[in-house]
C-alpha positions as CSV (number, residue, x, y, z in Angstrom):
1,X,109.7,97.3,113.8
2,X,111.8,94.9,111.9
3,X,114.4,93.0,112.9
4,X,116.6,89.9,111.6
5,X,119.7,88.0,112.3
6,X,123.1,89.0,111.4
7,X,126.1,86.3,110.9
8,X,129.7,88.4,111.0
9,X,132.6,86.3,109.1
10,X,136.3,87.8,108.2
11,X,136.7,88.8,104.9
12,X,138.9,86.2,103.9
13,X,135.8,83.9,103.2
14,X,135.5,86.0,99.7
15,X,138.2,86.0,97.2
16,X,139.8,89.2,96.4
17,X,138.2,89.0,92.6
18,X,134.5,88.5,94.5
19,X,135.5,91.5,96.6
20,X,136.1,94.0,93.9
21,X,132.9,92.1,92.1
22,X,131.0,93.1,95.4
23,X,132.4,96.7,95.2
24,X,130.8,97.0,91.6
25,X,127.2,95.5,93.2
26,X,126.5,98.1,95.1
27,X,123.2,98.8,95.7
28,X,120.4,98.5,98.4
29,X,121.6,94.9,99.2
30,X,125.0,95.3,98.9
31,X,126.7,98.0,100.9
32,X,130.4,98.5,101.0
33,X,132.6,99.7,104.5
34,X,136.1,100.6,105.1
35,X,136.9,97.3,107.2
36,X,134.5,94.7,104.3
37,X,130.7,94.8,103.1
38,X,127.1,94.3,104.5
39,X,124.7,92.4,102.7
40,X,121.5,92.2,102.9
41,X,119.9,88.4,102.3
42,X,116.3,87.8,100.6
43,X,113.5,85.7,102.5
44,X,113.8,82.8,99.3
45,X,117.4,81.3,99.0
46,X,117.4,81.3,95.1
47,X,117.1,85.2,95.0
48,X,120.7,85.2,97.5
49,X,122.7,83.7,94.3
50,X,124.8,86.2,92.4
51,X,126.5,84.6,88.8
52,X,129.0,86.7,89.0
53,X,130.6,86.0,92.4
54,X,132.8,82.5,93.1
55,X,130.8,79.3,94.2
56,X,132.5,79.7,98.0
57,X,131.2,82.8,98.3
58,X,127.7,81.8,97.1
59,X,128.2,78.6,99.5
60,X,129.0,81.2,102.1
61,X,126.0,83.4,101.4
62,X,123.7,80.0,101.1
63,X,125.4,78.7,104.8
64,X,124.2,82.2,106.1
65,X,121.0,81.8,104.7
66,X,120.5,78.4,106.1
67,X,121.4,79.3,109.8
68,X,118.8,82.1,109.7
69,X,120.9,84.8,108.9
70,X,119.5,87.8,107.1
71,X,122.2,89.9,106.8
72,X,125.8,89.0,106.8
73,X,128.6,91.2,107.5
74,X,132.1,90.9,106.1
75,X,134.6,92.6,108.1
76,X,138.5,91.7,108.0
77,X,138.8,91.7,111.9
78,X,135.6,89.4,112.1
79,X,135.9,85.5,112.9
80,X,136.8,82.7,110.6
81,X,134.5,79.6,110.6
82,X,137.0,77.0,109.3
83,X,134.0,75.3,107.6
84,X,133.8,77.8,104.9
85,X,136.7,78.1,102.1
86,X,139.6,80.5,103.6
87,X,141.2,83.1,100.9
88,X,144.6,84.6,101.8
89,X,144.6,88.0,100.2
């Protein structure tokens, strides 16, 4: 059986721009919800880096990473850490 840490953080730790970039990322890594998005993090840090998506949402996915997380949910009734960048949208 596998298991693995999960980290939850509000929504507004993406921007509205990486949002609709994570909509179009769909895929076995990247699932979207009603309420925000799973995703699903790789063993090796560099593979966790998406081009496309805003360098605080990559420092947010890298944070993750780096407290052992290997999955992070995004919900918009889930917690702010007020050491990430905070997006009103």
């Amino acid at each position: 059986m596998e298991s693995y840490k999960c980290i939850a953080l509000s929504t507004a730790h993406i921007t509205e721009r990486d949002a609709g970039i994570l909509s179009s990322l769909s895929s076995e890594m990247i699932m979207i919800r009603k309420t925000g998005f799973f995703i699903k993090l790789y063993e090796e840090l560099e593979h966790n880096h998406f081009s496309s998506l805003s360098i605080a949402t990559n420092k947010m996915i890298e944070h993750c990473h780096q407290n052992g997380a290997r999955l992070i949910e995004l919900d918009r009734d889930a917690q702010i850490n007020y050491d990430l960048a905070i997006f009103d949208w």
